[in-house]
Jmol script that loads the backbone (N, CA, C; Angstrom):
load data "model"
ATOM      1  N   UNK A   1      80.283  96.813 107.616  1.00  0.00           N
ATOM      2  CA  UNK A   1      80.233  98.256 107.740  1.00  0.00           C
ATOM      3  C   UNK A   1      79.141  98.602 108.732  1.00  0.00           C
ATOM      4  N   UNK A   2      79.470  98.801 110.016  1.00  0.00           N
ATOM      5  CA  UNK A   2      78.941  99.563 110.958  1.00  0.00           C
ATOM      6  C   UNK A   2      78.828 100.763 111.269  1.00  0.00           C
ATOM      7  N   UNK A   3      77.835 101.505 111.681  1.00  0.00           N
ATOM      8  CA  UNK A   3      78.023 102.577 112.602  1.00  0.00           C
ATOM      9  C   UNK A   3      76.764 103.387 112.360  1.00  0.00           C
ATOM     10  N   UNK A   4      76.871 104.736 112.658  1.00  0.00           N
ATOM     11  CA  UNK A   4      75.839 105.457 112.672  1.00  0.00           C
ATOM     12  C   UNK A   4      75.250 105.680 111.112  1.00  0.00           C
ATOM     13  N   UNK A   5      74.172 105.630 110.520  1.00  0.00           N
ATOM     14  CA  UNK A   5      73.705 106.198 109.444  1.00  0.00           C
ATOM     15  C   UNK A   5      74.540 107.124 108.672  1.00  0.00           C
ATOM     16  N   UNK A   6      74.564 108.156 109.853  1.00  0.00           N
ATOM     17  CA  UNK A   6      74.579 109.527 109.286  1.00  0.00           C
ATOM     18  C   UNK A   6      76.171 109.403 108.645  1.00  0.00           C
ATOM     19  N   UNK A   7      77.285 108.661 109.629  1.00  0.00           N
ATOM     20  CA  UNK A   7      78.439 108.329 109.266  1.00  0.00           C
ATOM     21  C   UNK A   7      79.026 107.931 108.151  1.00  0.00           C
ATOM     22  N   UNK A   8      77.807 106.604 107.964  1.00  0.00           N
ATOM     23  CA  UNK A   8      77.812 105.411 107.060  1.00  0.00           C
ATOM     24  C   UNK A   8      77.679 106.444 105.336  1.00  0.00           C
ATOM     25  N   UNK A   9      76.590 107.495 105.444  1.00  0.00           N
ATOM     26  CA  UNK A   9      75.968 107.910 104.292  1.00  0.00           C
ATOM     27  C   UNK A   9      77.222 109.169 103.847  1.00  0.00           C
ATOM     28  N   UNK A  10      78.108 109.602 104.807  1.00  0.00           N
ATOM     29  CA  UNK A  10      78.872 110.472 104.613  1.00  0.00           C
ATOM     30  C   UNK A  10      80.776 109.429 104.042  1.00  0.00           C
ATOM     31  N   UNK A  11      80.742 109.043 104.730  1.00  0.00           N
ATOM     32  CA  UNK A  11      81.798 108.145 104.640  1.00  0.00           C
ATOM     33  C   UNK A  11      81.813 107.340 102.931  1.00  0.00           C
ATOM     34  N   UNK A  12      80.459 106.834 102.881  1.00  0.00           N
ATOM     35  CA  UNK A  12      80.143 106.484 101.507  1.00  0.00           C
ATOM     36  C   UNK A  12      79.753 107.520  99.929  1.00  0.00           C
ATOM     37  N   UNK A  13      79.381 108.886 100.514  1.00  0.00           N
ATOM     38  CA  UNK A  13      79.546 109.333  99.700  1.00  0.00           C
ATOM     39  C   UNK A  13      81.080 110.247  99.436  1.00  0.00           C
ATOM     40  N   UNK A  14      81.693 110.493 100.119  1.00  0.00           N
ATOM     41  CA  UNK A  14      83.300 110.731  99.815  1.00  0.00           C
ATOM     42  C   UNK A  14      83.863 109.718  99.395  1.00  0.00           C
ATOM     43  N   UNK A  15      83.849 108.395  99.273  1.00  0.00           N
ATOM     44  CA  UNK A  15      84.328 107.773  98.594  1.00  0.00           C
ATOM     45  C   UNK A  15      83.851 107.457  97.434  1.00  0.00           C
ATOM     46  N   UNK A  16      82.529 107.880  97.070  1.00  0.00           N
ATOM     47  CA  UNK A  16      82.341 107.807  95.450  1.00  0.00           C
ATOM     48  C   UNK A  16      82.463 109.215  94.851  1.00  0.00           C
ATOM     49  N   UNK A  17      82.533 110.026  95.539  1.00  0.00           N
ATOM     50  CA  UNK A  17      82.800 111.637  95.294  1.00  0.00           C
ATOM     51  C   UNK A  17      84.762 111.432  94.550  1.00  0.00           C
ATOM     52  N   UNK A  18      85.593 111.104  95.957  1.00  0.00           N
ATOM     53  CA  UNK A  18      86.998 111.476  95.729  1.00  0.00           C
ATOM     54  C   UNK A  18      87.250 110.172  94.586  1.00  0.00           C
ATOM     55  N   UNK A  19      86.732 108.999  94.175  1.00  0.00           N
ATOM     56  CA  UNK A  19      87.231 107.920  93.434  1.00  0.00           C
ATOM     57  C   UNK A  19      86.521 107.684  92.429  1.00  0.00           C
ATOM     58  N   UNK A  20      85.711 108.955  92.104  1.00  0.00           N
ATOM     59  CA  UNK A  20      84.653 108.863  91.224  1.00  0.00           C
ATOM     60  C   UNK A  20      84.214 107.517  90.398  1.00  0.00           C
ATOM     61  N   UNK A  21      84.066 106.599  91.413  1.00  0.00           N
ATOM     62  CA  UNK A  21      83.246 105.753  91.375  1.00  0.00           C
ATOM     63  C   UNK A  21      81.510 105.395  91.336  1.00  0.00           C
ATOM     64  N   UNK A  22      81.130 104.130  91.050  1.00  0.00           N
ATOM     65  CA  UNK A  22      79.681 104.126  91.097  1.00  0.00           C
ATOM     66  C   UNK A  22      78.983 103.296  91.968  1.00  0.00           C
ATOM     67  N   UNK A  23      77.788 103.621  92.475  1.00  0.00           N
ATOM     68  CA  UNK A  23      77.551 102.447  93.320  1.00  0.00           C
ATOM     69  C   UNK A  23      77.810 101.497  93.932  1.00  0.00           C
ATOM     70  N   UNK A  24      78.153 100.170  93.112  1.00  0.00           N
ATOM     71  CA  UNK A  24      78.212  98.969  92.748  1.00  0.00           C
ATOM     72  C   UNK A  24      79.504  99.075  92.909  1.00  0.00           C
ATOM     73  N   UNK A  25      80.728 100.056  92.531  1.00  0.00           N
ATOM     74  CA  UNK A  25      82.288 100.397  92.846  1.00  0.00           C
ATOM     75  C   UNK A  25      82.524  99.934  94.436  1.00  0.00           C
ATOM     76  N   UNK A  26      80.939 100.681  95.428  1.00  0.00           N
ATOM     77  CA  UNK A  26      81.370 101.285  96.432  1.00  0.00           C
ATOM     78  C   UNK A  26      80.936 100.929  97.802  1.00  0.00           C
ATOM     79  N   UNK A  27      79.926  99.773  96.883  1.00  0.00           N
ATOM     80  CA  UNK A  27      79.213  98.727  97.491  1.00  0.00           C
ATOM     81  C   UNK A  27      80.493  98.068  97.684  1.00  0.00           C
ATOM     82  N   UNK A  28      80.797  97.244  96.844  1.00  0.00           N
ATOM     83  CA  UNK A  28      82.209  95.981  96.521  1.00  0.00           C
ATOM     84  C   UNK A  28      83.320  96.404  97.318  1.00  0.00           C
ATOM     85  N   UNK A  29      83.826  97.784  97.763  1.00  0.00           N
ATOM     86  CA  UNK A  29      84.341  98.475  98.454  1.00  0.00           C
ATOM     87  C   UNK A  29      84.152  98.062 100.205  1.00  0.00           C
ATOM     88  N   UNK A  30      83.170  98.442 100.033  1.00  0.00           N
ATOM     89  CA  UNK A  30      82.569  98.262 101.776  1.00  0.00           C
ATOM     90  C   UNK A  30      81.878  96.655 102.304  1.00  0.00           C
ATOM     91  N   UNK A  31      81.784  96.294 101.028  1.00  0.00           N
ATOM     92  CA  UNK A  31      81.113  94.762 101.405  1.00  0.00           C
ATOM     93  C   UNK A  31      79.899  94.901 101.978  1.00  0.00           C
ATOM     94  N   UNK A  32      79.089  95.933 101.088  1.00  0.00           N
ATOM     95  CA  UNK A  32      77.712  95.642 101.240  1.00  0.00           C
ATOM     96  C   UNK A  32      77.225  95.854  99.912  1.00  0.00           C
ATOM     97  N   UNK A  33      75.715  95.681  99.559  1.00  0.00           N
ATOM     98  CA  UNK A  33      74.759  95.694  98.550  1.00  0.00           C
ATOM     99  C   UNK A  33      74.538  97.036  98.074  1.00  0.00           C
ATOM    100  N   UNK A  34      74.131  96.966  96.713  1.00  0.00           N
ATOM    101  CA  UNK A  34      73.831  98.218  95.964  1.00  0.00           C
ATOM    102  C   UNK A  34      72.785  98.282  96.898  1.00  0.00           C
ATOM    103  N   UNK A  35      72.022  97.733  96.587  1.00  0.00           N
ATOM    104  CA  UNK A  35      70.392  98.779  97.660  1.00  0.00           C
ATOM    105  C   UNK A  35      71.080  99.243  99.007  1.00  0.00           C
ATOM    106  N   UNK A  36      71.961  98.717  99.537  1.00  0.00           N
ATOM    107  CA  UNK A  36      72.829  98.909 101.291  1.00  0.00           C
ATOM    108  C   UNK A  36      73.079 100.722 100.855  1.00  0.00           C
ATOM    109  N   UNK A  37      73.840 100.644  99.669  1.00  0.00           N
ATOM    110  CA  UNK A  37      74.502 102.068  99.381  1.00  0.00           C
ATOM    111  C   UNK A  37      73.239 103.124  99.054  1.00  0.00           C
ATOM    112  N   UNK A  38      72.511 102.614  98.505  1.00  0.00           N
ATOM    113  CA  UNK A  38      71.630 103.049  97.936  1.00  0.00           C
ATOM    114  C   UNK A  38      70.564 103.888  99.062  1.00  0.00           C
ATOM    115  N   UNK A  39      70.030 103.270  99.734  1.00  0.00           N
ATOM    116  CA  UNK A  39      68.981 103.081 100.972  1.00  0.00           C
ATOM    117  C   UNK A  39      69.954 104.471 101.647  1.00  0.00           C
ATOM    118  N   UNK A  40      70.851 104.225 101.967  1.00  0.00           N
ATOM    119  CA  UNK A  40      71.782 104.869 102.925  1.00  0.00           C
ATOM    120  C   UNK A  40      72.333 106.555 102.215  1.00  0.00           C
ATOM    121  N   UNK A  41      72.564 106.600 101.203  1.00  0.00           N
ATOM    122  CA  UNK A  41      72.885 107.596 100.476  1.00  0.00           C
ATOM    123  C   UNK A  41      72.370 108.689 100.015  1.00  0.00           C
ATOM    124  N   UNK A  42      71.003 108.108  99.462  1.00  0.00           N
ATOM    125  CA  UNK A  42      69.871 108.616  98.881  1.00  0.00           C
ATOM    126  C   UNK A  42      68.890 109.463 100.446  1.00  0.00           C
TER     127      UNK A  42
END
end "model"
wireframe off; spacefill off
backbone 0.3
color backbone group
């Protein structure tokens, strides 16, 4: 999962928004780390 931050943090939170998923859902999703989602989201 590449690209801009701002992309990355938007892109990742619509997908735990529309699949009301968690973290760790959305991490496993994108093939990166809870802290990856985390760091980026937050």
């Amino acid at each position: 999962m590449k690209g801009i931050v701002e992309e990355r943090a938007v892109e990742l939170g619509e997908y735990i928004i529309k699949n009301k998923t968690t973290v760790r859902g959305a991490a496993k999703k994108f093939g990166v780390s809870k802290s990856t989602v985390h760091m980026v989201v937050a």
